[in-house]
N, C-alpha and C positions, 0 to 999 in steps of 0.2 A: 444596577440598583443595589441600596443598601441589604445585605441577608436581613429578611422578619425572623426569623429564628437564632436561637446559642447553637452552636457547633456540635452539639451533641443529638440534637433535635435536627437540623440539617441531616448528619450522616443518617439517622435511622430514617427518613424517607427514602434518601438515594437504597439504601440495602433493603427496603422494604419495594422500592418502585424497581428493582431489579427482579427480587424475588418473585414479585405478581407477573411481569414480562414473561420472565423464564417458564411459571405457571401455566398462563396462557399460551403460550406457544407448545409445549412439550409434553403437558397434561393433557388440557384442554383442545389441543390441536388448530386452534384459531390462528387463523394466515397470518404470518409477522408483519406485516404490512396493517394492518387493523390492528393488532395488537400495541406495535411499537406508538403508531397515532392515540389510539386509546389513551395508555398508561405516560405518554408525554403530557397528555392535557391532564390526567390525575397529579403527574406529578408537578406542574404548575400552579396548577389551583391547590394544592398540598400544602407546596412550598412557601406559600405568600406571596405569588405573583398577583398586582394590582389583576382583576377580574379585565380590566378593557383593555390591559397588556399583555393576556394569553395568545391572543391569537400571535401578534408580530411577535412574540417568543417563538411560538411554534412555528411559522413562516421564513422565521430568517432563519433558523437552523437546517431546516429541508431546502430552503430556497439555495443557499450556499452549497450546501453539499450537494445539492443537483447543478450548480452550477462549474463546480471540477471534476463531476463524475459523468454528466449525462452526453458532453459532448464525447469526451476521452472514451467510455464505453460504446458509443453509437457508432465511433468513427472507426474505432478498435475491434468491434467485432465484424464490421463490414470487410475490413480490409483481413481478418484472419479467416473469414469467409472465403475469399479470395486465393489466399495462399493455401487454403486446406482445398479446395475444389480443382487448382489447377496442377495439386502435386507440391509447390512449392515448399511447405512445412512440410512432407517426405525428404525431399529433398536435402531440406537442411538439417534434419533431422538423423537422415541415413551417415552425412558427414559427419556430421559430431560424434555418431556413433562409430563412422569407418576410425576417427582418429583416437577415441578414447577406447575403443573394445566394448561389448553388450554388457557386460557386467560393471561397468563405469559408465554408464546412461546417465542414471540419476547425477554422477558428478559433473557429467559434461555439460548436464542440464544449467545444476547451480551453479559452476562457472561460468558459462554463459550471463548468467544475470548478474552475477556481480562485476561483468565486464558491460555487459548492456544496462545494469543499475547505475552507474557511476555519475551521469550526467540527468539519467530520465528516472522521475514519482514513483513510487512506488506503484500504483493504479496503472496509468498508464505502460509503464513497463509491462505488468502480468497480462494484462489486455493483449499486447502485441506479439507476447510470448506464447499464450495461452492457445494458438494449433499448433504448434513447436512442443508444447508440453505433452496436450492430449494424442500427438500423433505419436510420441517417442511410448509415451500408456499403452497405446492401441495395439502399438507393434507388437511388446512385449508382454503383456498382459500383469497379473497380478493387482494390487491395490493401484490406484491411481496415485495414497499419500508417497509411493517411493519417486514419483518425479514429479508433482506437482510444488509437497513444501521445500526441496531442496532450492528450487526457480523460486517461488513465492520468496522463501526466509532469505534468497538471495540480494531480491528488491528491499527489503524489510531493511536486512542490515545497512543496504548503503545509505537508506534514506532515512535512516533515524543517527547514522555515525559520522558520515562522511560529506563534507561539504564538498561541491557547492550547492546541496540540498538548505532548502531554506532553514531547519529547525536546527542544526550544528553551525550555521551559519551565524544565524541568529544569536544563540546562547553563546558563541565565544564572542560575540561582537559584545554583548550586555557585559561579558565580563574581562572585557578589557582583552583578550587573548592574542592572538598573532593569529591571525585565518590560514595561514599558508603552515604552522607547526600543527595546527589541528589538524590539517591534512595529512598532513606525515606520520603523526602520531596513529589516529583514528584509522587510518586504512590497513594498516598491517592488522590490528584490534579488528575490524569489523571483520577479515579476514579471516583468522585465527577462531574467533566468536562465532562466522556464519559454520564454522567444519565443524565446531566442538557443540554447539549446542540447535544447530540446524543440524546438518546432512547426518553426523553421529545417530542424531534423537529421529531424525524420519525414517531412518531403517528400522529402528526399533517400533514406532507407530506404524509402519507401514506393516511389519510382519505380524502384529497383534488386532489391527485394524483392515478389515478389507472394503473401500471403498471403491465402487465396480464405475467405469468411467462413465462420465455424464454423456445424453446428446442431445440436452437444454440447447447447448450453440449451438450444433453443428450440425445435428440428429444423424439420420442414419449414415454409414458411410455411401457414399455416391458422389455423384461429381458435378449433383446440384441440378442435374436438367431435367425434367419433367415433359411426357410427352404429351401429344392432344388429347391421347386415350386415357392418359393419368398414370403411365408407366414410365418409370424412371430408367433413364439410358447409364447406364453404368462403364462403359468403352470411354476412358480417356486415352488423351490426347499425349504426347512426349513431352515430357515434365518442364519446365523450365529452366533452364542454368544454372549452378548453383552462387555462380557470381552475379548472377538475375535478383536472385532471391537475398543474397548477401545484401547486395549495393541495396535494395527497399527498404530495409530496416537499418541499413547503417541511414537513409534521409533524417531521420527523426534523430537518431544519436549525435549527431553532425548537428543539424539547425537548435536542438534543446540545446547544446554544448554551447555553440555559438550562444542563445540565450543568456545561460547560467554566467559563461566565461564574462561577456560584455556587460552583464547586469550588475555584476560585482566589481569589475572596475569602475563604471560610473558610480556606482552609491560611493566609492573609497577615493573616488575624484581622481585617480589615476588616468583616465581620457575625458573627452567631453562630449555632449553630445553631437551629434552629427544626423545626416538622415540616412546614411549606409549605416552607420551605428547602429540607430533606431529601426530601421526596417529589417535587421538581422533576428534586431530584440523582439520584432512582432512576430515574425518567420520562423524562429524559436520559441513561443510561445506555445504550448502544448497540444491545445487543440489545434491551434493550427499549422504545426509541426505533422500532425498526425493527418489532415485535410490536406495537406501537399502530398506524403504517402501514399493516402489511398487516391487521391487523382492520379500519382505516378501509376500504383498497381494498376487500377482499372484499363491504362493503356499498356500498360508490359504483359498482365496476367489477363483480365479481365475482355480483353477483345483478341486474344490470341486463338480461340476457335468457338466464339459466339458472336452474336452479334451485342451493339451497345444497350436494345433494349432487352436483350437475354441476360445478360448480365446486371441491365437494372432489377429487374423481377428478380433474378439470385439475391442481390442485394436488400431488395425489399423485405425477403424472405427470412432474411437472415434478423432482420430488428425486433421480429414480432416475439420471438420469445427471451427478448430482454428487456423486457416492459418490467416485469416484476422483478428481475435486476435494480434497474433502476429506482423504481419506486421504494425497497425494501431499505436501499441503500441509501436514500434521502430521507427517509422517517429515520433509521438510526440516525444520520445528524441531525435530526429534530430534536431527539432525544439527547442526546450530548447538547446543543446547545439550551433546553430547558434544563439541566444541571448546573451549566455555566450560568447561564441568566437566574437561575435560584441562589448562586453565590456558595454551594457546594463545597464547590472546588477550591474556593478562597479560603471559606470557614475552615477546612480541613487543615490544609498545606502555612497559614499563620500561628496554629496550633502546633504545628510542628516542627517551627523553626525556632519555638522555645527551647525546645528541649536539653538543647547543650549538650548534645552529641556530636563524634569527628565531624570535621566538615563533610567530606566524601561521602561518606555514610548520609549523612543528612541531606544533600547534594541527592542521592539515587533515593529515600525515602518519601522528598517533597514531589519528585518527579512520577515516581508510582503514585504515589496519590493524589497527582493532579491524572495521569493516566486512565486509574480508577475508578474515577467519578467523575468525569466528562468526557474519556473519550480520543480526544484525538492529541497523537504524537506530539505534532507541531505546538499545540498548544500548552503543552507540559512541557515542552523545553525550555521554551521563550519565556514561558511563564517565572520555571521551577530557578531559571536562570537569573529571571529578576530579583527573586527573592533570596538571593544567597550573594547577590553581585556585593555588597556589602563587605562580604568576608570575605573577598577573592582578592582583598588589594594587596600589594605585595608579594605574589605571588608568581613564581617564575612563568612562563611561557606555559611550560612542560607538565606545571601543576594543573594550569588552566585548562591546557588541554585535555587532563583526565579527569579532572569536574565537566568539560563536559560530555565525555566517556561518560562519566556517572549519571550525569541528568538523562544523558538519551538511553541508557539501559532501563532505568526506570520507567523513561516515556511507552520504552520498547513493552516492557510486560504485561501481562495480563488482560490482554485484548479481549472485550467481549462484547455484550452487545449494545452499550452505547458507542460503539467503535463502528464506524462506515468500511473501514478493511475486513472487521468479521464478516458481514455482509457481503460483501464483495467475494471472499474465500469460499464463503457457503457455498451460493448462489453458482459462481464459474466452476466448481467441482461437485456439485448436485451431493452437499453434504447438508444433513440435517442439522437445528443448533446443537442437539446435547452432541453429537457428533463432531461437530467443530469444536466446541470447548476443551472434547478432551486431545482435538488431535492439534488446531492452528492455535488453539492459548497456552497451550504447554508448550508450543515448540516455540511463541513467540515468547515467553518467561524464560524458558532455559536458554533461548541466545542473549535476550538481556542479561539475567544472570551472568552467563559465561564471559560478557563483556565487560562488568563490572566488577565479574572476578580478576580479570585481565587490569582493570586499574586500580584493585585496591593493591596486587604483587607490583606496580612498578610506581605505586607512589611515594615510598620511600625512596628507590634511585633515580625517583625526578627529582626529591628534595637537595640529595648529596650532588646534582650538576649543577 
């Protein structure tokens, strides 16, 4: 719909319907979950949303984000249930540790995920990561931020820099670019960006910040069994292999890849369709990438000394306290799409692209503030992309490629809470908002930053090739 309001009047509801959020929540202490629904329907009916268009405003923003997060979480935390109860995240966790040393944990961590980010969402990825994270926490103790945002910022950067994630995918396609030089370009970049303003900045959050490890997921350490008496059996069983544990989580890296890889040859018309083709593209599909997973675990992990309905009940067990996961997580994309459907984010980012400043510069500007003020990555790239594709013409491979280095560093910063990843960060590390603001939006700005800094030093010697 057209903005009822001039762009001056837009921004100061969004900084106003921020401010009340933040209020209620961190003042007032009122559950984010009422809160976030509240202040989405103020800031609808604020905005000049027709009155009988509120509701499908507010529905389709929760409605979508519960439909990329609810299965990916559900299915995510059952099967990390799984790998935590039968040893398996020990396991992998003791290895990375035997190969890196105790003092390179946290690195072993973040490599890891930028090795396991590469093909799989951001979301998904920390979900499956996430007993691999808090077990390597457990072990060693101290703040939980030294091995969570190192993993976290690891998913972060692949999937805002590197294709074949949708949003880099996207934005070099809008601007004419080579997909396969963005790749080359962007990975060493996201690289370089995850050390210097991830794992760099979470030692220092981590030493200043002490976040004591959550057991929202997982609760107390045990091995899940419950007796008649109501006493929990603590004696496990001999851990699983560590090539057991490997092979389950390479399923999902493998079938997503297969996805991403064949997805993007077909839309570039390089093959055709087929129905091996097409059932690879279903089977790689995320959730159910993640539904083949965890039916593998439940027979490798999950019946290896219980029975099938003991390990239902484990699994039962494990959903109930990610209801308000969930829910928290689909009112923030409420709340980001009643921004978007106020026209927010438009009004702001066409004000901007006046200005007649560098391109590059204005490139990472339009993309923060589509960021911003609605919210989610994806949507500020493809977006911030459109709006500049205009002035991309002419422009070598190598440039395009770091416009869109530029737009996804922008996309990348200042995560907050109209963003479903804040959420999500909170909630799986049992961090409060003011908490998370100052620990996962700094560290998600200073890797944009560092990324952007990264293309404004080599945009002169893409000029001179």
């Amino acid at each position: 719909m057209e903005p009822v309001y001039g762009t001056t009047t837009l921004l100061l509801i969004a900084a106003a319907a921020v401010a009340v959020l933040l209020f209620l929540i961190i003042k007032v202490r009122l559950h984010a979950f009422i809160a976030l629904v509240l202040v989405s329907l103020l800031t609808a009916v604020a905005a000049g949303i027709p009155l009988a268009d509120v509701p499908t405003a507010l529905t389709s923003g929760f409605g979508s984000t519960l439909a990329s997060v609810a299965l990916l979480v559900g299915f995510g935390v059952m099967l990390g249930r799984l790998l935590e109860v039968s040893g398996g995240a020990q396991v992998l966790a003791d290895t990375l540790i035997g190969r890196f040393g105790e003092r390179r944990a946290p690195l072993a961590l973040g490599i890891a995920a930028l090795i396991f980010g590469f093909p799989i969402f951001f979301d998904a990825g920390l979900v499956v990561f996430l007993p691999i994270i808090l077990t390597v926490a457990r072990r060693f103790g101290g703040s939980v931020l030294y091995y969570a945002l190192p993993a976290a910022g690891g998913f972060a950067a692949m999937h805002a820099l590197v294709p074949p994630h949708p949003g880099p995918v996207a934005a070099g396609t809008v601007l004419g670019g080579d997909i396969g030089v963005v790749l080359l370009v962007n990975l060493p970049i996201a690289v370089v960006a995850w050390y210097v303003g991830v794992y760099l900045v979470s030692r220092q959050l981590g030493a200043r910040i002490d976040v004591a490890l959550p057991t929202l997921l997982f609760g107390e350490i045990n091995d899940g069994r419950t007796g008649d008496d109501g006493t929990v059996t603590t004696t496990q069983p001999a851990p699983p292999a560590f090539a057991t544990v490997l092979g389950l989580l390479a399923i999902p890296l493998v079938l997503i890849g297969f996805n991403t890889v064949l997805s993007t040859l077909l839309s570039s018309g390089s093959i055709d369709s087929h129905p091996v083709v097409d059932g690879l593209i279903l089977l790689g599909n995320t959730p159910v990438a993640l539904l083949v997973t965890l039916l593998a675990a439940i027979g490798l992990l999950g019946t290896r000394d219980r029975t099938l309905s003991e390990t239902t009940d484990l699994l039962d067990t494990s959903l109930g306290p990610i209801c308000s996961i969930i829910l928290i997580t689909g009112a923030g994309g409420m709340f980001g799409g009643v921004l978007r459907a106020s026209g927010i984010g438009g009004a702001l980012t066409s004000s901007l692209s006046d200005l007649g400043i560098p391109l590059l510069l204005q490139a990472f500007l339009i993309a923060t503030a589509l960021r911003v003020a609605q919210g989610s990555a994806t949507v500020a790239l493809t977006t911030a992309a459109g709006l500049i594709a205009s002035q991309a013409g002419g422009l070598s491979d190598l440039r395009i490629a770091l416009l869109v280095t530029a737009i996804a560093a922008g996309a990348t910063v200042l995560s907050h809470v109209n963003d479903s990843g804040f959420w999500l960060v909170s909630r799986f590390f049992g961090m409060d908002e003011k908490t998370t603001l100052k620990t996962w939006t700094v560290m998600e700005t200073t890797l944009g930053l560092s990324a952007f800094a990264i293309a404004v030093a080599l945009w002169p010697l893409a000029g001179a090739v």
